[in-house]
VOTI-473987 format. One record per residue (C-alpha): x, y, z; residue in one letter. Coordinates in steps of 0.05 Angstrom, whole numbers. Example, Ala and Ser with C-alpha at 12.3 -4.5 7.8 and 13.67 -1.06 7.14 Angstrom:
VOTI-473987
PT:xx:yy:zz:type
PT:246:-90:156:a
PT:273:-21:143:s
end
This chain:
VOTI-473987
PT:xx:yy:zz:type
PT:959:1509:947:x
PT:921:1458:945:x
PT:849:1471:916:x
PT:774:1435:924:x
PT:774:1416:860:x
PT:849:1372:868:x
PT:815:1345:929:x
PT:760:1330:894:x
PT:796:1286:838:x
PT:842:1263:898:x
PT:786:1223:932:x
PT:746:1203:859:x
PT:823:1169:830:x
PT:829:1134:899:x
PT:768:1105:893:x
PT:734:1145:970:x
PT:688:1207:937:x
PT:621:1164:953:x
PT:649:1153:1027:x
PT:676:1228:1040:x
PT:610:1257:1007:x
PT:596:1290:1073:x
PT:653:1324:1060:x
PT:637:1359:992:x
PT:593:1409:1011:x
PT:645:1441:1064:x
PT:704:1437:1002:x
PT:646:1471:954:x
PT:637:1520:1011:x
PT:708:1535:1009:x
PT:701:1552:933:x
PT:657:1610:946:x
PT:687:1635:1007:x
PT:733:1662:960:x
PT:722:1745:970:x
PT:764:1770:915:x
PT:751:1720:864:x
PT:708:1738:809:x
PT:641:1700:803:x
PT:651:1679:736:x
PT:727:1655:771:x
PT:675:1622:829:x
PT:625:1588:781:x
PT:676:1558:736:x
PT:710:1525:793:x
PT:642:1503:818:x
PT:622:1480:744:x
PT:688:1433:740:x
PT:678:1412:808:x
PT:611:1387:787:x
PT:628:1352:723:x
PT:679:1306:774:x
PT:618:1301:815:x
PT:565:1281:764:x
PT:605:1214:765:x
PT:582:1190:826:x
PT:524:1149:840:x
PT:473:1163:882:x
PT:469:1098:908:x
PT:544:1086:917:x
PT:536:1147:970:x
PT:472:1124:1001:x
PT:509:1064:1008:x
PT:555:1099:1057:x
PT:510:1145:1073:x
PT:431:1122:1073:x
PT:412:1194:1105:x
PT:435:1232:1054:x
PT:377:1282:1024:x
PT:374:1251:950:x
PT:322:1303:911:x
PT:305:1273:844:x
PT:306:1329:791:x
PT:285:1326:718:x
PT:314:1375:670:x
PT:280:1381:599:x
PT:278:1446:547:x
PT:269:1472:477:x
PT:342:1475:469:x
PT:408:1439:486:x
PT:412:1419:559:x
PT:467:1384:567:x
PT:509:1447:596:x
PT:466:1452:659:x
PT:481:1383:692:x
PT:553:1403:724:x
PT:540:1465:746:x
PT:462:1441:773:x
PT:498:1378:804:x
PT:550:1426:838:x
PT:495:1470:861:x
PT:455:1413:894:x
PT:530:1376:933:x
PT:544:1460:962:x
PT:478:1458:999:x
PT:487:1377:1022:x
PT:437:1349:968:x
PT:455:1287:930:x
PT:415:1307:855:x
PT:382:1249:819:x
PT:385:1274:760:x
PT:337:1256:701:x
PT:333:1291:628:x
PT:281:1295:577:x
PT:289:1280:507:x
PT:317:1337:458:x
PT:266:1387:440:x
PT:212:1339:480:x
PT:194:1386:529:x
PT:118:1392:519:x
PT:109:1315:510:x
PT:151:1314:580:x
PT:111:1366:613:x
PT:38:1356:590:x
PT:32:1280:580:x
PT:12:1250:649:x
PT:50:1191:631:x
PT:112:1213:606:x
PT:179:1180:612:x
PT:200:1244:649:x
PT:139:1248:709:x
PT:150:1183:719:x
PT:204:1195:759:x
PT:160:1238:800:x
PT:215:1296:802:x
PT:215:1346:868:x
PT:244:1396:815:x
PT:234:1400:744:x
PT:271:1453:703:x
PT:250:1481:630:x
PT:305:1509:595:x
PT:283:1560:545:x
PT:316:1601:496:x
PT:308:1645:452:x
PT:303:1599:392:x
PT:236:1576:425:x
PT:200:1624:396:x
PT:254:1655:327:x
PT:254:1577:298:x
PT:173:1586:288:x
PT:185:1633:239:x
PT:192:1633:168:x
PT:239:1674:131:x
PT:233:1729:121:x
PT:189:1742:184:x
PT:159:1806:216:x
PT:143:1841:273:x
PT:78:1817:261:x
PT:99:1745:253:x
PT:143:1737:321:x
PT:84:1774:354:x
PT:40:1707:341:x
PT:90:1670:355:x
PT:108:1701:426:x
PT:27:1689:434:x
PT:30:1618:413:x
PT:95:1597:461:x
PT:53:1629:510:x
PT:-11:1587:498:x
PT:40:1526:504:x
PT:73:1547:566:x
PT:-3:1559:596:x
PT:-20:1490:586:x
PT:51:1470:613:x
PT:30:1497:681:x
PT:-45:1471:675:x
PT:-13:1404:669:x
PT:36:1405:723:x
PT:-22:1436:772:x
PT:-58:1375:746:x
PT:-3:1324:752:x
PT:61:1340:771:x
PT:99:1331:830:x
PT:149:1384:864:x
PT:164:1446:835:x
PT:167:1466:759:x
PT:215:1525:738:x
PT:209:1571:672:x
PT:262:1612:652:x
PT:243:1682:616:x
PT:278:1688:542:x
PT:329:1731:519:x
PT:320:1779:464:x
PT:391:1771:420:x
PT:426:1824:377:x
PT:416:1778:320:x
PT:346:1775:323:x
PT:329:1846:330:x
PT:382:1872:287:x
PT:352:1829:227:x
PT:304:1887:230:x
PT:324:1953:200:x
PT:263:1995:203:x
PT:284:2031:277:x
PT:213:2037:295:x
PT:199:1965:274:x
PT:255:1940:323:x
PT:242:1976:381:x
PT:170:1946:374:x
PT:206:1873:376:x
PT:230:1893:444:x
PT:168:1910:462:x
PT:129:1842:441:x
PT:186:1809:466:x
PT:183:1839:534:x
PT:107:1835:531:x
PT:113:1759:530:x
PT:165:1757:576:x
PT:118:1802:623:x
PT:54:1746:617:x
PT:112:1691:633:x
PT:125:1719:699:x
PT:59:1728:714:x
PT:43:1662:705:x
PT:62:1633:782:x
PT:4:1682:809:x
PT:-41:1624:782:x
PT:0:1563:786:x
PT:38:1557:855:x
PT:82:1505:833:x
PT:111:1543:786:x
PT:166:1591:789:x
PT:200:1631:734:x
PT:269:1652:729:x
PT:280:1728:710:x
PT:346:1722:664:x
PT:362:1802:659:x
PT:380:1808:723:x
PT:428:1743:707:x
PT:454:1762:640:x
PT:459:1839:664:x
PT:507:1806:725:x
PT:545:1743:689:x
PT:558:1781:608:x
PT:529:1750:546:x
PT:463:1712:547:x
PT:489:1660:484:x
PT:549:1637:457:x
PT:551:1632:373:x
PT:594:1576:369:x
PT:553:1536:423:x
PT:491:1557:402:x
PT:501:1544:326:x
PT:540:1473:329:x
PT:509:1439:395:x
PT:446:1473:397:x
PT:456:1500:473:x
PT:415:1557:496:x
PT:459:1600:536:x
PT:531:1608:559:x
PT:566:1569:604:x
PT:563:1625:654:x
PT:485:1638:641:x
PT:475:1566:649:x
PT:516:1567:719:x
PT:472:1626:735:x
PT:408:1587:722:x
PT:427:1531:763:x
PT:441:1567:818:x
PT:373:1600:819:x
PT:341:1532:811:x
PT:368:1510:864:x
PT:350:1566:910:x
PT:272:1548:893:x
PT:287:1474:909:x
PT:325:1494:977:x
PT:260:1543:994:x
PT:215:1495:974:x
PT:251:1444:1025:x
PT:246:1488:1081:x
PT:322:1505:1071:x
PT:303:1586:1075:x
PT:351:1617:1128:x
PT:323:1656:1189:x
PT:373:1709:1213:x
PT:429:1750:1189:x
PT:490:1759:1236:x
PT:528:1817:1212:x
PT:599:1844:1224:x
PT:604:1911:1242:x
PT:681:1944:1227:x
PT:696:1941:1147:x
PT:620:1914:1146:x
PT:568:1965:1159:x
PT:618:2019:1162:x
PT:686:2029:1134:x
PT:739:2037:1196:x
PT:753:2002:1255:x
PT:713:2030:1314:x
PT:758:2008:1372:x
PT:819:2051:1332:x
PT:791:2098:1291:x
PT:733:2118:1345:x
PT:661:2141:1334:x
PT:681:2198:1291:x
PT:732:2167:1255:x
PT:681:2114:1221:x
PT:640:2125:1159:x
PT:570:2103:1127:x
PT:544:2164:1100:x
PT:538:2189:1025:x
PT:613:2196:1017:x
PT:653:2159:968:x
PT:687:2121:1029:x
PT:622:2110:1064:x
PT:569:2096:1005:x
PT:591:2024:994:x
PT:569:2022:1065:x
PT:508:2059:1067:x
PT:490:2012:1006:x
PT:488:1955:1041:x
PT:455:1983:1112:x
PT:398:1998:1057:x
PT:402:1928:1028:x
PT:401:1893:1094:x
PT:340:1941:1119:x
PT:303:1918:1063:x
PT:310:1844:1078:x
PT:292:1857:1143:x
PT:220:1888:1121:x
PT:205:1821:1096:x
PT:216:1778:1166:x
PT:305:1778:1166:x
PT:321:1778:1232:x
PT:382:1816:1245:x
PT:439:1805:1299:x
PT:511:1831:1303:x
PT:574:1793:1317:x
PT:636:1840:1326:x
PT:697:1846:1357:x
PT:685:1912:1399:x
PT:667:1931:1466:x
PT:593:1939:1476:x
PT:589:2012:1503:x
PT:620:2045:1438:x
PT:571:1992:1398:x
PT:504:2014:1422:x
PT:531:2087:1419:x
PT:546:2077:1350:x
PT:477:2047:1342:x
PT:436:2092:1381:x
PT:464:2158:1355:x
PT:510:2163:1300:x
PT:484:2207:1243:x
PT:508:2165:1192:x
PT:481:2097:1206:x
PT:410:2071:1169:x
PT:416:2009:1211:x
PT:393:2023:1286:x
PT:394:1987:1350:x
PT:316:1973:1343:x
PT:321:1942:1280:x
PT:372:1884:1314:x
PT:346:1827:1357:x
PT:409:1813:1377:x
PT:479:1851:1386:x
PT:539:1802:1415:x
PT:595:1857:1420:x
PT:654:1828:1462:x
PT:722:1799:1451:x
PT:692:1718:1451:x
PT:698:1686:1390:x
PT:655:1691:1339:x
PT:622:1628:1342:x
PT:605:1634:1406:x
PT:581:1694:1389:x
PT:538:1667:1331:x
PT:509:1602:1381:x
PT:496:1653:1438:x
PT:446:1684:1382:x
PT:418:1631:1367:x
PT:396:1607:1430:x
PT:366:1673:1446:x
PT:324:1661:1388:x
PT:309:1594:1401:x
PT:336:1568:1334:x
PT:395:1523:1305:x
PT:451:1552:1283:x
PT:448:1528:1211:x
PT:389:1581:1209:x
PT:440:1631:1213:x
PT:478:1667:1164:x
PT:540:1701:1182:x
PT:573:1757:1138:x
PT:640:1786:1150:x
PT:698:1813:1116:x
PT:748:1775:1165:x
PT:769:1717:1127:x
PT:796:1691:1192:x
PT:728:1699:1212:x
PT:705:1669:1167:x
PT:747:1607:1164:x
PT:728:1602:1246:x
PT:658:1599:1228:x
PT:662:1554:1172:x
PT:704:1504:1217:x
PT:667:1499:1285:x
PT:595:1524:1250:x
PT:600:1481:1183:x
PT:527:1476:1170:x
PT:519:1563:1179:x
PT:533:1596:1115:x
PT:582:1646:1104:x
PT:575:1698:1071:x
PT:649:1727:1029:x
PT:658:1809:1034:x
PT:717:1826:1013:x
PT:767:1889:1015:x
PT:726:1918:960:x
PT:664:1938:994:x
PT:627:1954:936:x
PT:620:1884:918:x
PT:590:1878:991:x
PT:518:1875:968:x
PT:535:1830:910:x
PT:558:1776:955:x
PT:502:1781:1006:x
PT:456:1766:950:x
PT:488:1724:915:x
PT:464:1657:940:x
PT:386:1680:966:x
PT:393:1649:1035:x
PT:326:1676:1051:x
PT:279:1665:990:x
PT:216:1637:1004:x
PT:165:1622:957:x
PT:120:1680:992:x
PT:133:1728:1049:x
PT:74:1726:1100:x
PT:50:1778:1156:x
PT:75:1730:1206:x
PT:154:1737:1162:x
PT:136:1817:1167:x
PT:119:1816:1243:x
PT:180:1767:1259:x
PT:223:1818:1296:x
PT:178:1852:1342:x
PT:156:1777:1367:x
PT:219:1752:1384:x
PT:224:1829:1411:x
PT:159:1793:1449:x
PT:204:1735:1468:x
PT:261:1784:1507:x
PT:197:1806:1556:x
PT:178:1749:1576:x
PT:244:1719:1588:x
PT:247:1777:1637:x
PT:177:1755:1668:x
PT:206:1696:1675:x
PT:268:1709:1711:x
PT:218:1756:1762:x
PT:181:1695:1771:x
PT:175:1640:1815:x
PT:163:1574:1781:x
PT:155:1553:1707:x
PT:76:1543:1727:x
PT:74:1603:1754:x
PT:110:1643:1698:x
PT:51:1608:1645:x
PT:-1:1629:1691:x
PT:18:1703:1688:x
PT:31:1694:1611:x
PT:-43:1697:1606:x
PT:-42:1655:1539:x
PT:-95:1650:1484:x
PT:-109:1591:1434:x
PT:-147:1597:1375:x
PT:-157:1534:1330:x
PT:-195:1545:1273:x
PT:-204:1529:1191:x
PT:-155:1561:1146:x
PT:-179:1627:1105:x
PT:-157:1629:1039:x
PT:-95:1681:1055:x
PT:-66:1636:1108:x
PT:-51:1582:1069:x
PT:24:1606:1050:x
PT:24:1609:1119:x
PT:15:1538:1129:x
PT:58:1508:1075:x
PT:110:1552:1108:x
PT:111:1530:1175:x
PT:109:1464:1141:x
PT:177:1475:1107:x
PT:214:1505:1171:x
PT:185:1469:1228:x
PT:235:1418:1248:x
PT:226:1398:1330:x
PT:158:1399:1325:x
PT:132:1374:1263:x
PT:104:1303:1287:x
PT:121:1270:1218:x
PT:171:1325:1184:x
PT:129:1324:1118:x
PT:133:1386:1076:x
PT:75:1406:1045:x
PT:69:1467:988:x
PT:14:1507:982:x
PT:-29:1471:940:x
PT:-17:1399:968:x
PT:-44:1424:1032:x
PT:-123:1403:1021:x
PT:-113:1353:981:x
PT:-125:1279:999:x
PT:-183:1289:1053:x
PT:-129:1340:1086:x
PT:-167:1387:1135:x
PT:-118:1426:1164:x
PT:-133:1474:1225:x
PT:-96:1540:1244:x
PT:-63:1554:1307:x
PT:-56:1624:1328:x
PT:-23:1645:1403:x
PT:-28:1714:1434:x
PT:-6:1729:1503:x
PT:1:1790:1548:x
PT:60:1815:1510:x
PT:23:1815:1436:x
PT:-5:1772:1380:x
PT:42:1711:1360:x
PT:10:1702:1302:x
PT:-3:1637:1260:x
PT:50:1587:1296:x
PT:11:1521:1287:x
PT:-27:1470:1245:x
PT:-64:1404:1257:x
PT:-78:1363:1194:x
PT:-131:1327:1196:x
PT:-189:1266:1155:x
PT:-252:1246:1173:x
PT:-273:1170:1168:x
PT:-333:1135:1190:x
PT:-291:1093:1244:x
PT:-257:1160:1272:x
PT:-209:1221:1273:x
PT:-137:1219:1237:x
PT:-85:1265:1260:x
PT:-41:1265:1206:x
PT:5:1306:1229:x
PT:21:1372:1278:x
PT:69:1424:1280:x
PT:82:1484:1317:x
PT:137:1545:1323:x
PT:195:1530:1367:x
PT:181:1601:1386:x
PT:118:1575:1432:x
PT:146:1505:1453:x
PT:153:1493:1525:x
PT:77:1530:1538:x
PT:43:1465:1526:x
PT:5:1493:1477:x
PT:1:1427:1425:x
PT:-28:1394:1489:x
PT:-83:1445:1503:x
PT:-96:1434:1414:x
PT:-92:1365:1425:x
PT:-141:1359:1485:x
PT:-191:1403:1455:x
PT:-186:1359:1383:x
PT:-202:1295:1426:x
PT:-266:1333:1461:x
PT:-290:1356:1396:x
PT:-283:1281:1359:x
PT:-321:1261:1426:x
PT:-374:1310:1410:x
PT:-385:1290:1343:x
PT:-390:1225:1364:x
PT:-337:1196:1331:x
PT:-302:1127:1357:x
PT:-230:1137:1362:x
PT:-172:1187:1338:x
PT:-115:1165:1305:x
PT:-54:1201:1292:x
PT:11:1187:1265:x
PT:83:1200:1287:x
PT:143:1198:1242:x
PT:221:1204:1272:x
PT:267:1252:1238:x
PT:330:1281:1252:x
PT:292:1337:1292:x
PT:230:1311:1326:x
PT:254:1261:1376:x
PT:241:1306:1428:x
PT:168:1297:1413:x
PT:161:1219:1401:x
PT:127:1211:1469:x
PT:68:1264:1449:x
PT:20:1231:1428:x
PT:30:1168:1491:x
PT:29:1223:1533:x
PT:-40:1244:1523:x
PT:-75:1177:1527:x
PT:-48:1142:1462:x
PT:-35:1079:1462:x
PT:7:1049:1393:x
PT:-31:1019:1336:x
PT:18:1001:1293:x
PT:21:937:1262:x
PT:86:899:1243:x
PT:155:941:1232:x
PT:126:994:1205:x
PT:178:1069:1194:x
PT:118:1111:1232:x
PT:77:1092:1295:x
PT:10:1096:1290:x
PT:-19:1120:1355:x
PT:-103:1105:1379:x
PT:-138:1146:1433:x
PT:-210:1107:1449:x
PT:-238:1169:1476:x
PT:-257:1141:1542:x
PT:-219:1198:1583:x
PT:-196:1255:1556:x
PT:-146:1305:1585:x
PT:-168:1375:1604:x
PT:-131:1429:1562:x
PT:-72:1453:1615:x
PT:-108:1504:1661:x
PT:-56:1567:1643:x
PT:-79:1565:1576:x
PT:-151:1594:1542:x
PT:-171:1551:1488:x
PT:-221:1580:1439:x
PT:-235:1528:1388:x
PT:-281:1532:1321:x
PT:-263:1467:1280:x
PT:-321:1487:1223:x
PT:-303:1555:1216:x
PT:-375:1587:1232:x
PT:-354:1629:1279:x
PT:-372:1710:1265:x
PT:-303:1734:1251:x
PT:-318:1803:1276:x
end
């Protein structure tokens, strides 16, 4: 058979890899749809896969392919680095990103990370990785060394790895990752007083404890927790690799690490994944409902049905944190919702789904019917199911939804659904926590708007409220957020994180919607600067979950009245085409603008004189405080 990896050095000896790029990700895909292979089987294949690919140039793709996402990433460390760049560059090609990769000089990593002029920042990196080991701290000490000794020493790294994040706050670009360190067997074992080496652990843990704290203060920075890694992949180091090329980790810890870096970059590019479609036979519960019937299936705390009940747990708990949840499965729909609605065994209930396709259609019809329920793209999706024929289905006529692997051993069924942290974000916000019940929201009044008579009239009895306002303090996770996943209606698709948002003049304003059938929460932003000769705009993005309400026209309208009231001259905005916004290129026109643009420039710049300004849509109830003095109570 023949594998990814043959194809792979197929296409690079003939001389067509840069051309077929657009075809790696869906032959890495096929790597880890693999349900019975072992992840250390997985990440070696990927690993080899991406020492063919680190051959490539960037360019020689964008060449071919001038749309291609091309993230620049700079990896630097105390240590040995080398090992990262096939499985990072492997890691980047799976999810369709084209690494740039850049590395620091050996052992240079605070020179890289703290000098604002460094060879390294330079570059301007979106992602910068750290590799740490353990040697960060042991080769500060002086033999023979203490408790004592490594205690000032963990307290010293840690001063350094403060100032680390001071300077990247300061001057960096993108996002930085630490990696926690590993306490070896060789280090504590040097110590034969008992007491004396269990206090190591402690120290060592103590340190390890600050490290992770250390994003609270710095949200740029994210730190990678290796215990859960090395307690998953074996062995933190290798002896021979440690001792004679001065490498950190394993190969596999190494794989591990890149993997996890590459799930910040993908959050931090608005990458993070919406809704789960689950299977139901073999997948929530073991037995085939259609056959074996409602009393013949099992998900309770049985041997049979505890792999099960596992993962009904596991997926519950995602959805606490704003995972939708939808089923796809090959059943009629009666037995389904029976199962759902009254089967003792089942954790997973028919209120905790916003969507349940049970029918004999295929499953990607299925999977797009969900989506457009919800209003989203299908590559927001993420399908799980033990069929590989499934599967394969999905991966062919749905390539850009990911797929995840169960296999016939269900008790690796949580492993895989975790495995590649399709919906990380950088931080869960009430509006993530309250997702469910408003698309819930959305189901009504797609029934109010089947009993009504006209799209005007259906708005008019939505009784809608728009609030506009300055950011508080909490909201602003909120904002980089819908910055990251707003794709139709972001008017110049720039991502912005966290603390990027106020910077540069930036004065963003909220946008919250409620209507008769609840509170949809924070769904909106308008970024604005003030200059003497006017208003910028520059840029605006809302939901797709309130498009088609006019809603950025009622925001709009009152932004020009309130520029007229100050006085101001004009209001500028900007408008930037990307693969999702060319619905909304006629906005701004729409509204009075009139283009401002001089020469060919890749944005139009739009100019409203102010002379006559539209009235805010009369089905909507504007309620606008742009200074933010309004009593909140």
């Amino acid at each position: 058979m023949t594998t990814a990896l043959d194809e792979l050095r197929t296409l690079h000896r003939t001389g067509r890899l840069a051309a077929a790029y657009p075809d790696v990700a869906p032959l890495l895909t096929a790597v880890t749809d693999a349900a019975d292979r072992t992840e250390e089987q997985t990440a070696d294949e990927l690993t080899r896969c991406g020492s063919l690919l680190t051959r490539l140039s960037p360019d020689d793709v964008l060449a071919h392919h001038p749309h291609t996402p091309v993230p620049t990433v700079a990896v630097t460390g105390h240590s040995a680095t080398a090992q990262l760049t096939d499985p990072l560059t492997a890691e980047l090609a799976r999810h369709g990103l084209l690494g740039r990769l850049v590395t620091g000089d050996h052992g240079a990593y605070l020179r890289d990370l703290t000098d604002e002029h460094s060879e390294l920042r330079s570059h301007r990196p979106e992602l910068t990785i750290c590799v740490l080991g353990p040697e960060a701290v042991l080769e500060q000490l002086v033999t023979p060394w203490s408790v004592d000794d490594a205690e000032q020493a963990c307290a010293r790294l840690l001063d350094q790895l403060r100032a680390v994040a001071d300077a990247h706050t300061a001057h960096g670009t993108g996002a930085l990752v630490l990696n926690t360190l590993p306490l070896p067997r060789a280090a504590t074992h040097q110590i034969i007083d008992q007491r004396q080496r269990a206090l190591l652990g402690a120290v060592w843990r103590e340190f390890n404890a600050r490290l992770l704290r250390l994003p609270g203060d710095h949200p740029a920075l994210a730190v990678v927790d290796l215990d859960p890694l090395i307690a998953a992949t074996g062995p933190a180091t290798d002896a021979r690799l440690a001792l004679y090329t001065r490498s950190a980790f394993s190969a596999a810890l190494f794989a591990a690490l890149a993997r996890e870096a590459v799930h910040v970059l993908r959050a931090r590019r608005g990458m993070t994944k919406k809704c789960l479609v689950l299977d139901l036979d073999h997948t929530l519960w073991d037995g085939v409902l259609s056959e074996d019937g409602p009393d013949g299936i099992t998900c309770g705390p049985t041997p049979r049905g505890e792999p099960y009940a596992a993962l009904q747990r596991v997926v519950k708990q995602l959805a606490a944190q704003g995972v939708l949840l939808a089923v796809s499965s090959k059943n009629d729909p009666g037995p389904v919702r029976d199962v759902l609605a009254h089967h003792p065994e089942m954790t997973l209930r028919a209120e905790d789904f916003v969507s349940v396709q049970a029918g004999w259609d295929p499953k990607d019809t299925a999977l797009r019917t969900i989506a457009g329920r919800l209003g989203i793209a299908t590559d927001a999706l993420v399908f799980a199911d033990d069929n590989p024929a499934e599967r394969a289905l999905v991966r062919h006529r749905l390539p850009d939804t990911p797929v995840v692997p169960l296999g016939t051993e269900p008790a690796w069924h949580v492993t895989r659904l975790l495995a590649d942290g399709w919906f990380d974000t950088p931080h869960v916000t009430d509006e993530d926590r309250g997702r469910a019940a408003q698309y819930r929201g959305a189901d009504a009044r797609a029934r109010l708007r089947g009993a009504t008579g006209s799209h005007e009239e259906y708005l008019r009895e939505l009784g809608i409220v728009v609030s506009i306002a300055p950011p508080r303090p909490h909201e602003l996770p909120r904002l980089s957020q819908l910055s990251l996943r707003t794709n139709q209606f972001n008017l110049t698709g720039e991502r912005l994180p966290p603390e990027q948002l106020c910077t540069g003049g930036r004065r963003p304003l909220t946008v919250r919607v409620s209507d008769r059938y609840g509170d949809s929460g924070l769904v909106g932003a308008i970024f604005t600067r003030r200059a003497p000769d006017g208003l910028t705009i520059d840029n605006m993005l809302l939901s797709c979950r309130v498009l088609a309400r006019d809603i950025e026209h009622g925001c709009l309208a009152a932004v020009l009245a309130h520029a007229r009231d100050l006085g101001l001259p004009a209001v500028r905005a900007r408008y930037r085409a990307t693969r999702g916004n060319g619905r909304a290129s006629g906005f701004y026109p729409s509204l009075g603008f009139v283009p401002d643009t001089p020469g060919d420039s890749a944005e139009t710049l739009f100019r409203h004189d102010l002379k006559d300004i539209p009235a805010p849509p009369g089905h909507l109830s504007v309620r606008a405080d742009f200074e933010g003095d309004a009593d909140e109570s």
